[in-house]
C-alpha positions as CSV (number, residue, x, y, z in Angstrom):
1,X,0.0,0.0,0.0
2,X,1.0,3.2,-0.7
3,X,2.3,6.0,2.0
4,X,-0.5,8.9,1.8
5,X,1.4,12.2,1.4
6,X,-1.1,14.9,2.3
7,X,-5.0,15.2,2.1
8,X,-6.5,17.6,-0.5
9,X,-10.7,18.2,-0.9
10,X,-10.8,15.6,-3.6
11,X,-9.0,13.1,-0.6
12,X,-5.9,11.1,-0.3
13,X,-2.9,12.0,-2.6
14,X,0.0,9.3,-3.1
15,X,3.4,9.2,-4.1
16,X,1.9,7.9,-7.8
17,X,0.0,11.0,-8.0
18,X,3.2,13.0,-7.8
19,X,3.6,12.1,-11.5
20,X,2.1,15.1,-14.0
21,X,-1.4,15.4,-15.2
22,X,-0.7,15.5,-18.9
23,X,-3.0,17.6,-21.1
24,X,-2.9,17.7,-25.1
25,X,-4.5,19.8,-26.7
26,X,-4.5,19.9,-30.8
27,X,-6.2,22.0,-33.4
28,X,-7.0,20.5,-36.7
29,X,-5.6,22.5,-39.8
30,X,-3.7,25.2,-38.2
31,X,-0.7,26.9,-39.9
32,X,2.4,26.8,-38.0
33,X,2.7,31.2,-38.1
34,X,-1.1,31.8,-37.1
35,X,-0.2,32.9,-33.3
36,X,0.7,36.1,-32.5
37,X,3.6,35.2,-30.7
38,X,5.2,34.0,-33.8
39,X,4.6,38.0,-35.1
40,X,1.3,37.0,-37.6
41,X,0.4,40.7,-38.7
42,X,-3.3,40.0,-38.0
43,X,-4.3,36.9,-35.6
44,X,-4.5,37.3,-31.8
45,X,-3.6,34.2,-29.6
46,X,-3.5,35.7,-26.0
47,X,-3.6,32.3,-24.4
48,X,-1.4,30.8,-26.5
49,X,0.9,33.2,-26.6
50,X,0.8,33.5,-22.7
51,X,1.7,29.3,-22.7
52,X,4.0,29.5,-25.3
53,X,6.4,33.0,-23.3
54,X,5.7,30.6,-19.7
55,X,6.6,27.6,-21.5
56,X,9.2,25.8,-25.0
57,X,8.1,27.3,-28.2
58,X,9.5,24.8,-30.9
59,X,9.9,26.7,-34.2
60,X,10.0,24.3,-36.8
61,X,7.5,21.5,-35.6
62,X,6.5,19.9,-38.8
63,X,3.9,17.2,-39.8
64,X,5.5,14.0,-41.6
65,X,2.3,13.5,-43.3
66,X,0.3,16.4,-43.5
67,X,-3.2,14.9,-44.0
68,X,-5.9,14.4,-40.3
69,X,-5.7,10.3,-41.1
70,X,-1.8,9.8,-41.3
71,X,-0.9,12.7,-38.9
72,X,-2.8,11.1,-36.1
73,X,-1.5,8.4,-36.8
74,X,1.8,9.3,-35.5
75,X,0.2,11.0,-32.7
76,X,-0.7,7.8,-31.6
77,X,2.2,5.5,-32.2
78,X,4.9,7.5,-32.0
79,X,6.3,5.6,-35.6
80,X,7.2,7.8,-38.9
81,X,5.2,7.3,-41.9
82,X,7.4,4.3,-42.8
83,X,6.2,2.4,-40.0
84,X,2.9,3.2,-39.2
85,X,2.1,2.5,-42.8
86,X,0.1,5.7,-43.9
87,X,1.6,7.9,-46.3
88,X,-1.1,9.6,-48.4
89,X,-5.0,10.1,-46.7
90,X,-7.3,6.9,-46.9
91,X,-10.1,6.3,-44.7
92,X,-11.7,2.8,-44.2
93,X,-8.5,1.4,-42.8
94,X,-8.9,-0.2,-39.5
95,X,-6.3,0.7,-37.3
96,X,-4.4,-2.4,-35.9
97,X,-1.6,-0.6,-33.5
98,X,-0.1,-2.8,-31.1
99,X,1.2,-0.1,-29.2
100,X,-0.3,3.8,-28.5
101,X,0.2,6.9,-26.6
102,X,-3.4,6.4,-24.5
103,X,-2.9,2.8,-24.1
104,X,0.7,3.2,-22.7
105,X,0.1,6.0,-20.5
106,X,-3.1,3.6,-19.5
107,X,-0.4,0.6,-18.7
108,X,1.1,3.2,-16.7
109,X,-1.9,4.1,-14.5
110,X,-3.1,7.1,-15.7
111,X,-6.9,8.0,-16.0
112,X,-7.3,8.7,-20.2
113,X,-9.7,10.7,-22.0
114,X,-10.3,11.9,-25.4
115,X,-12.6,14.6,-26.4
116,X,-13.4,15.3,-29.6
117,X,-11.5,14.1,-33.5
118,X,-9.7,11.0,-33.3
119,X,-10.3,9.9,-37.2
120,X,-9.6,5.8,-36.2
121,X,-10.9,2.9,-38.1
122,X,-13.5,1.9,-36.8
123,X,-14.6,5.3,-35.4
124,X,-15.6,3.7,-32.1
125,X,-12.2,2.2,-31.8
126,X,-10.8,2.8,-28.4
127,X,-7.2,3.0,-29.6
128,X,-6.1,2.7,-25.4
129,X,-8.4,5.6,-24.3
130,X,-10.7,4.7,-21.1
131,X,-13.5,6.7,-22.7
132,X,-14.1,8.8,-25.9
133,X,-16.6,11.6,-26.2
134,X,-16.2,11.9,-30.3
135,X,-16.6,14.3,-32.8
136,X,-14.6,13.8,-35.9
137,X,-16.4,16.2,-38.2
138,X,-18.3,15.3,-41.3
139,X,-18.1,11.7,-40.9
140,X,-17.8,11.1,-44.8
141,X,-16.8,7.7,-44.7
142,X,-19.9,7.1,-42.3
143,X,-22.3,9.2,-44.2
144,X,-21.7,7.0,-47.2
145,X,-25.0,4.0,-47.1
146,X,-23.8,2.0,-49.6
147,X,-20.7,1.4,-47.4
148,X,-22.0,-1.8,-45.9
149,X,-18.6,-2.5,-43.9
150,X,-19.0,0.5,-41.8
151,X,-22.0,-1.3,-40.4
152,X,-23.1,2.0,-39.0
153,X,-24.5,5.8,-39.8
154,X,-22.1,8.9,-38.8
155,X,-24.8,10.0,-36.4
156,X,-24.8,6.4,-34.6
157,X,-20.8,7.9,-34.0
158,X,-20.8,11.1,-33.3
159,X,-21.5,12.2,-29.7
160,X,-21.6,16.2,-30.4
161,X,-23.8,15.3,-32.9
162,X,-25.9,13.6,-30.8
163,X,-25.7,16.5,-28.3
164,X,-26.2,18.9,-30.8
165,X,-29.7,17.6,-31.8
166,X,-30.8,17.3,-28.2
167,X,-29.5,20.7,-27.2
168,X,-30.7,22.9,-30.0
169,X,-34.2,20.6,-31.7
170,X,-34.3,17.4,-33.8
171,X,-33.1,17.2,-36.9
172,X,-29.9,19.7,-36.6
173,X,-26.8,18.4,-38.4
174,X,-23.7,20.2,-39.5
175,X,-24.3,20.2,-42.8
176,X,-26.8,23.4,-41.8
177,X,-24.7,26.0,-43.0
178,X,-24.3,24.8,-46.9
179,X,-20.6,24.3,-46.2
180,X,-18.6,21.5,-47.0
181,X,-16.0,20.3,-45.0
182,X,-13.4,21.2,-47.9
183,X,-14.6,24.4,-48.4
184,X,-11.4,26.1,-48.0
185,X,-12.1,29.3,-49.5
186,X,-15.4,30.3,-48.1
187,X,-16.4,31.8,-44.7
188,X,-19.4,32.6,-43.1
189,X,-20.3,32.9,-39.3
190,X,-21.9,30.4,-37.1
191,X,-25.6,30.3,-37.2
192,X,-26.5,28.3,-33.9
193,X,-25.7,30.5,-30.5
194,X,-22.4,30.1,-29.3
195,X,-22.4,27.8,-26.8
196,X,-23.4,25.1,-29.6
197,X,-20.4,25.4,-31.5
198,X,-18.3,22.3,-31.7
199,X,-15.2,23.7,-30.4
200,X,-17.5,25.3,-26.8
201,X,-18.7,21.2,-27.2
202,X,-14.9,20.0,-26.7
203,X,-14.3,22.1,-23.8
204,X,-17.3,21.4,-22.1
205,X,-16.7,18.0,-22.2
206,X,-13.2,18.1,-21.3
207,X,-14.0,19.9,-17.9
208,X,-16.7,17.6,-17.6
209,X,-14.0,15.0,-17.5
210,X,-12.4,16.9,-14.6
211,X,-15.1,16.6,-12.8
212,X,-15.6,12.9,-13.0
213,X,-11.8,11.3,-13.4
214,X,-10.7,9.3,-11.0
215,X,-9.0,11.9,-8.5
216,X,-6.7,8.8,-7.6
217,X,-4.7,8.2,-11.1
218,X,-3.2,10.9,-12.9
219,X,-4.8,11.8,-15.7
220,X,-4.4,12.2,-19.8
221,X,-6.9,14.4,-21.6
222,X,-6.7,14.9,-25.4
223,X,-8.8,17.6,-25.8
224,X,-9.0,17.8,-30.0
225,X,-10.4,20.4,-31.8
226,X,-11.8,19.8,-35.2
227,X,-11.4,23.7,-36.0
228,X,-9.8,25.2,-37.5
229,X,-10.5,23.0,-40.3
230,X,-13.2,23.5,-42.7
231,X,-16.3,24.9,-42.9
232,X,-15.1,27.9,-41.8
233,X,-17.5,28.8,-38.9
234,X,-16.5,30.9,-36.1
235,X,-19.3,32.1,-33.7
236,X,-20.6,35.7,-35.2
237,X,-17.9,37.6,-32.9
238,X,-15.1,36.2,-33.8
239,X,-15.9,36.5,-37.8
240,X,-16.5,40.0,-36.9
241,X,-13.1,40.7,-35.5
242,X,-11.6,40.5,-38.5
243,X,-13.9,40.4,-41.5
244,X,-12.5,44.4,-42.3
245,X,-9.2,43.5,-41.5
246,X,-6.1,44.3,-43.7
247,X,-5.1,41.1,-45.1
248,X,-1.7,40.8,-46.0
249,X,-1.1,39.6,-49.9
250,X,-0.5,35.7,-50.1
251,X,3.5,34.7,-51.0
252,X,3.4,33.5,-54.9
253,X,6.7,31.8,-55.4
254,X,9.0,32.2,-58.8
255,X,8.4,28.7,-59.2
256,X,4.5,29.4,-59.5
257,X,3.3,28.0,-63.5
258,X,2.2,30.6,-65.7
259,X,-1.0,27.9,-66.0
260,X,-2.1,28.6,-62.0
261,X,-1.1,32.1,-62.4
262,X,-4.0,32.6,-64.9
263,X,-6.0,30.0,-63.8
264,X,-9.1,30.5,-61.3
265,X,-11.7,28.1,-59.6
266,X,-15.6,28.9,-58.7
267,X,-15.1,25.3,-56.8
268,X,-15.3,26.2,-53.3
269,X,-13.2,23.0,-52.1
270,X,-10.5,23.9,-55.2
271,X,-7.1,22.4,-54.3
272,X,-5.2,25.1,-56.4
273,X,-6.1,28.7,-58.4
274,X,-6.7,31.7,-58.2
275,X,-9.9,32.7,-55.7
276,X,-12.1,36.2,-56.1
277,X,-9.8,38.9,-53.4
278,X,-13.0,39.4,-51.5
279,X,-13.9,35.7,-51.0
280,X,-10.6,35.0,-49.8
281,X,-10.4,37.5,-47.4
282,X,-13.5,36.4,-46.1
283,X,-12.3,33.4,-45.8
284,X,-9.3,34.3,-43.8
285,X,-11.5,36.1,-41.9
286,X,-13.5,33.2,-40.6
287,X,-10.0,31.0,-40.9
288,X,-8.5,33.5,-38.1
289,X,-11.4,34.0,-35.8
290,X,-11.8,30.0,-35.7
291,X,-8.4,30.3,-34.4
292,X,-9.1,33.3,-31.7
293,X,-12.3,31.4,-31.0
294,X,-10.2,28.1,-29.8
295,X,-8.0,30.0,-28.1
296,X,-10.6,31.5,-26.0
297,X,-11.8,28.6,-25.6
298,X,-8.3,27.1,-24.3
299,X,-8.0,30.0,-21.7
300,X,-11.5,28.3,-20.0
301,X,-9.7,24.9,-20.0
302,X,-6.4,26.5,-18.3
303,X,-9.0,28.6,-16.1
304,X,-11.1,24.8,-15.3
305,X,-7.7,23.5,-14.1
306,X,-6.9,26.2,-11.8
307,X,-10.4,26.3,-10.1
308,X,-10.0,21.8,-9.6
309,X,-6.8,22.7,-8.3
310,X,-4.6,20.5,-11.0
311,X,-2.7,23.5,-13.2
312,X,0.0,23.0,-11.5
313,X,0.3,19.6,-11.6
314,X,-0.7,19.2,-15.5
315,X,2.1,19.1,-18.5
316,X,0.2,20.9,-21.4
317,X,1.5,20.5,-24.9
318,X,-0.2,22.5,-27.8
319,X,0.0,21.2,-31.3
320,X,-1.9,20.5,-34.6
321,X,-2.1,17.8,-37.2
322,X,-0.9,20.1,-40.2
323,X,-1.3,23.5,-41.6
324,X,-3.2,24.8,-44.8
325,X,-2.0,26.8,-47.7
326,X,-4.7,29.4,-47.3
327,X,-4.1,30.4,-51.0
328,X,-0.2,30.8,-50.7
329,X,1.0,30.1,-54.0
330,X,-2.5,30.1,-55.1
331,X,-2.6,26.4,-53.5
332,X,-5.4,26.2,-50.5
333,X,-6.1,23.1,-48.3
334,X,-3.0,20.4,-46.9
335,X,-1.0,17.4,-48.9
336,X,1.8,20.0,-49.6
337,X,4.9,20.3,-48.3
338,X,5.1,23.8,-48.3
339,X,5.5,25.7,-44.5
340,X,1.7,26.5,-44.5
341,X,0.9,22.8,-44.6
342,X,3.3,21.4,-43.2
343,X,4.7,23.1,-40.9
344,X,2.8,23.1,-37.0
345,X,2.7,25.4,-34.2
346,X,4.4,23.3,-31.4
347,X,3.9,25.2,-27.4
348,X,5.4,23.1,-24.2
349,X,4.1,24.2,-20.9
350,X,5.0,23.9,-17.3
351,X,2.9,25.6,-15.0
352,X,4.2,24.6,-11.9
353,X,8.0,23.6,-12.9
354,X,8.2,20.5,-11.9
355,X,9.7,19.0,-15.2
356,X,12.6,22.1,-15.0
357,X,11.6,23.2,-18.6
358,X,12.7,26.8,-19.4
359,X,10.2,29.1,-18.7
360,X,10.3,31.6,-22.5
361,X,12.5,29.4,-23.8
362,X,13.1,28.5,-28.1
363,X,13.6,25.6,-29.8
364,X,15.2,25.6,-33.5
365,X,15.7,21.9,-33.6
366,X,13.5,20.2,-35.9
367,X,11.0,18.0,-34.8
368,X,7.2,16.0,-36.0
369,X,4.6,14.5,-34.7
370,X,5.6,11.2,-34.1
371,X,7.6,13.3,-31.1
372,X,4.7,13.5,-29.2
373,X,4.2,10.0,-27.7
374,X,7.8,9.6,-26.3
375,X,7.7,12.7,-25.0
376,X,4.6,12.0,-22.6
377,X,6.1,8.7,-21.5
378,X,8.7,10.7,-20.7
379,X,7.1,13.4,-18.6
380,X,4.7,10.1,-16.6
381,X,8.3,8.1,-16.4
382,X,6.6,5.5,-18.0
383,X,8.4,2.7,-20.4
384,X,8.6,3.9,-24.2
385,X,8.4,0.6,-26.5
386,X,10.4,-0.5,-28.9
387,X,8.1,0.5,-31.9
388,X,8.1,4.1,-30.8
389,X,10.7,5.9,-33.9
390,X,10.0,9.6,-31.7
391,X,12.7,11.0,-29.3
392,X,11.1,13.1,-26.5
393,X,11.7,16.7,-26.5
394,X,12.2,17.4,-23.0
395,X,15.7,17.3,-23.0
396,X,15.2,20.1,-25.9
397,X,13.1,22.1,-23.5
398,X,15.7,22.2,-20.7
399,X,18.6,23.0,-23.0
400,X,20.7,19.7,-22.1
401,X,23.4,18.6,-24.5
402,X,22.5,15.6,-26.3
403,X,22.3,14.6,-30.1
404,X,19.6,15.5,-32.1
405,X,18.6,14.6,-35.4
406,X,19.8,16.5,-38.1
407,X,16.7,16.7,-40.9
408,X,13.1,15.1,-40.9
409,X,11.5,13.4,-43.9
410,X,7.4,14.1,-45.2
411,X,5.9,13.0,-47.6
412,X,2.2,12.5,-49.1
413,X,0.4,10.7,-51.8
414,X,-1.4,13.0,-53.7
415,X,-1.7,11.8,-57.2
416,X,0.3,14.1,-59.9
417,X,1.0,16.3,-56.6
418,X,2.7,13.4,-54.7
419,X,6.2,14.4,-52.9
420,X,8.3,14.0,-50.9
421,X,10.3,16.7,-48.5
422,X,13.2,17.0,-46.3
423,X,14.3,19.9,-44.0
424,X,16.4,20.5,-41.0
425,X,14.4,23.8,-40.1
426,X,16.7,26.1,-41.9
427,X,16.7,24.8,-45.5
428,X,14.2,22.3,-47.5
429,X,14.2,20.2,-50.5
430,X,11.3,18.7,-52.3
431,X,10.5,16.2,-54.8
432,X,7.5,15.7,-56.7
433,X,7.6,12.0,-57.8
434,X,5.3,12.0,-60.9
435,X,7.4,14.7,-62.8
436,X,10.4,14.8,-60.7
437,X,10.3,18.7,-60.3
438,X,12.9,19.5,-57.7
439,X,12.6,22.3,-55.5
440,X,15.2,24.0,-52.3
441,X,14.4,26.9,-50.8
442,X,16.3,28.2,-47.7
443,X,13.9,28.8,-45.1
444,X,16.4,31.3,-42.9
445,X,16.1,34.4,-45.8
446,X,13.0,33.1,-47.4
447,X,10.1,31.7,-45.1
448,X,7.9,31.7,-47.3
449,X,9.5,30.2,-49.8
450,X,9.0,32.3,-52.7
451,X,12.6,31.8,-54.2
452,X,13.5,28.7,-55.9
453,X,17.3,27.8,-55.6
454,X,17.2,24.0,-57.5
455,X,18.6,25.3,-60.7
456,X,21.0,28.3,-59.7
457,X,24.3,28.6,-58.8
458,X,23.9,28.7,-55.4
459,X,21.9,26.2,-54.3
460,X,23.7,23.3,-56.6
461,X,25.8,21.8,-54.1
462,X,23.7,21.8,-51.6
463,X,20.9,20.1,-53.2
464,X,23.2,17.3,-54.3
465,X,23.2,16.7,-50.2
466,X,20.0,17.1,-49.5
467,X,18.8,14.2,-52.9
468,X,21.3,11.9,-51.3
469,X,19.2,12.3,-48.0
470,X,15.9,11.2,-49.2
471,X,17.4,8.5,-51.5
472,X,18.5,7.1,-48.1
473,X,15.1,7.2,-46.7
474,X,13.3,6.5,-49.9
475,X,15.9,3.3,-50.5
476,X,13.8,-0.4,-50.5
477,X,10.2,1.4,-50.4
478,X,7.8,-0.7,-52.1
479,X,6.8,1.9,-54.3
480,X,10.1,1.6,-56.2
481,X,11.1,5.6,-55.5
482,X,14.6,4.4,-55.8
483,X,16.7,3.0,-58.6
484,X,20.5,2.0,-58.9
485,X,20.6,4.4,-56.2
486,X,19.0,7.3,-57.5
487,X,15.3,8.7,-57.1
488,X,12.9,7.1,-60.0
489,X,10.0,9.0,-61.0
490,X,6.7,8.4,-62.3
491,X,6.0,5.4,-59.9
492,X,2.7,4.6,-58.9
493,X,2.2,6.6,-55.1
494,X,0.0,4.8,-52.2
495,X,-2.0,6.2,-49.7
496,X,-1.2,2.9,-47.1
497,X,1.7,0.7,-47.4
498,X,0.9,-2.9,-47.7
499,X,1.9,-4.2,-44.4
500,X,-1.0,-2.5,-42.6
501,X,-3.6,-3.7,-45.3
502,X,-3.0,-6.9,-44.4
């Protein structure tokens, strides 16, 4: 039996509770430079930006696989894309993981929780969580009848739904607003009050969960926002805060065709072209007070932990599955491997020091997703297993000396936009392997990587390294991407590698 250390109002606290709380909190879809911390010229993040000057702000986090379905995926095992088998987005494909972040941290007796988007096969899945309260959005897969192996409608799923139609009449769905989940490029506020709007839904129900955890086991809460990813639907204030704002002009690299220069698209969910300037303002409009919406939202979570008394004990890390291109280069929605949707905003917070993180501190060091799960072992001193490819960034966040790797891989299937990246946080080189356009852009003078340096002068050495680096990880893919050494083009890209099909 355990020695009781001291008596709080929820009861006895042991020497296993000294272990941290761990809260994670992501946002689907949100660029990597949308806080205002990071110096955006027009979004305000006060809560996030209070986190991220208390806390680690990590300045190149990147997604691996910047797509919901693969990016979770190593959110949840920890493994790069090579691993865990999903490089491109395909749904239907049930998810078979011997090993996760919630069911470790459960091993390790912790309380787990997850509220809101998991995007798992089947929906339901558990994936190590004790409970799920689950809203993954629009449910496509599961709105489809004719799929007779989902066994199951979306709204037999999805518990915000459920709450929805209870809370506000029969018959309300999220499909109300004539906005698909796609639509990238138009905006419109929220026409339900407030308190109805999924991202109040995930809060609520992550205090809820403070409320009723076990105050005996620490505890893991994923609280997972499904904003701000399409439809574009922040509650009527928030639209309103920026609506008249003056938007900065979208980067259009030198590297940009002559073809999507002059091209244009009345398709709302349009993957490339050139938009009307007012709806995409509009749309950035909604895009940005989405994100102030969350992070209002965030500041009552923090503000629910203080009042149970559990800030201080909590690790918090804030993150998001992958960015969107929000028309730069005249490219909108995620699959790219361009900064805006790849690149992640990435905040590590401490609230009572226990972990002896710097408080302000920077990271440069580049790091992914797949970071995530070794990183929380870490912090709950709990085993990591041997599938786990991640390295925990706590060492990174107290400044100790220790190796690091030097560049990360990405890539996505994406049919005659399928590539492949590399990038150490201060330079990048892609390949697209249907036409095998090469691209390098150094990120230090060019951000936003408008400057093409493949085919001058000075960037010919250097991308001679950087093609040697992904022929290493490319080298005995199934896909072929590799031949007598070098990268081979035109092969046939897959969305899941055959040894989780099986």
């Amino acid at each position: 039996m355990e020695k009781a250390e001291k008596i709080n109002g929820e009861g006895i606290v042991t020497l296993q509770q000294r272990r941290p709380n761990i809260l994670l909190i992501t946002v689907d879809q949100m660029r990597w430079d949308c806080l205002s911390v990071m110096g955006h010229p027009v979004v305000e993040t006060p809560n996030l930006d209070s986190m991220a000057r208390s806390g680690v702000l990590f300045r190149s986090a990147y997604s691996a696989t910047p797509t919901c379905v693969p990016a979770r995926a190593a959110i949840f095992t920890g493994m790069s894309q090579r691993s865990h088998g999903r490089v491109g987005y395909q749904d239907g494909v049930p998810w078979k993981y011997e090993h996760t972040l919630p069911g470790e941290l459960a091993k390790a007796g912790y309380h787990t929780q997850c509220v809101g988007k998991m995007h798992v096969y089947p929906t339901r899945s558990l994936c190590g969580f004790h409970h799920v309260a689950l809203h993954d959005g629009y449910f496509h897969y599961y709105r489809d009848k004719h799929i007779t192996t989902a066994n199951r409608h979306f709204d037999e799923c999805d518990d915000y739904l459920r709450w929805l139609r209870e809370s506000a009449g029969m018959g309300r769905d999220i499909t109300e607003l004539g906005l698909d989940c796609n639509a990238s490029t138009v905006g419109r506020p929220w026409h339900l009050p407030e308190h109805l709007h999924p991202t109040n839904w995930a809060v609520t129900e992550s205090i809820d969960f403070l409320r009723r955890r076990d105050p005996g086991m620490p505890f893991f809460l994923w609280t997972s926002f499904v904003r701000p990813h399409s439809p574009l639907d922040p509650p009527q204030a928030y639209f309103d805060m920026y609506k008249d704002a003056d938007m900065p002009e979208p980067p259009v690299g030198d590297w940009v065709s002559p073809e999507m220069e002059a091209g244009g698209s009345s398709d709302p969910t349009t993957i490339f072209g050139i938009v009307p300037r007012r709806r995409l303002n509009r749309a950035r409009a909604a895009y940005y007070g989405l994100i102030t919406h969350i992070d209002d939202q965030i500041g009552r979570l923090v503000n629910a932990l203080q009042e149970y008394g559990v800030l201080r004990d909590t690790l918090i890390v804030f993150t998001s599955d992958h960015g969107d291109m929000l028309g730069d280069h005249h490219f909108f929605r995620k699959a790219l491997p361009y900064e805006g949707s790849a690149k992640i905003p990435f905040i590590v917070y401490d609230p009572g020091g226990s972990l002896g993180l710097r408080q302000g501190g920077q990271v440069d060091e580049v790091i992914e997703l797949r970071d995530l799960m070794p990183t929380m072992l870490d912090a709950a001193g709990a085993p990591v297993p041997q599938s786990v490819e991640g390295s925990s960034v706590l060492p990174l966040c107290r400044r100790e000396a220790a190796p690091w790797r030097k560049y990360i891989h990405g890539e996505h299937a994406f049919g005659s936009l399928s590539n492949h990246y590399v990038t150490d946080g201060r330079e990048k080189y892609i390949w697209y392997s249907q036409t095998s356009e090469e691209q390098l852009f150094d990120l230090r003078s060019d951000a936003q990587e408008t400057a093409n340096l493949a085919a001058r002068p000075e960037g010919k050495e250097r991308i001679g390294i950087w093609r040697e680096r992904l022929v290493a990880e490319l080298e005995g893919r199934e896909e072929g991407y590799v031949e007598q050494g070098k990268l081979a083009a035109g092969r046939k890209p897959r969305a899941c590698l055959s040894h989780i099909l099986q």
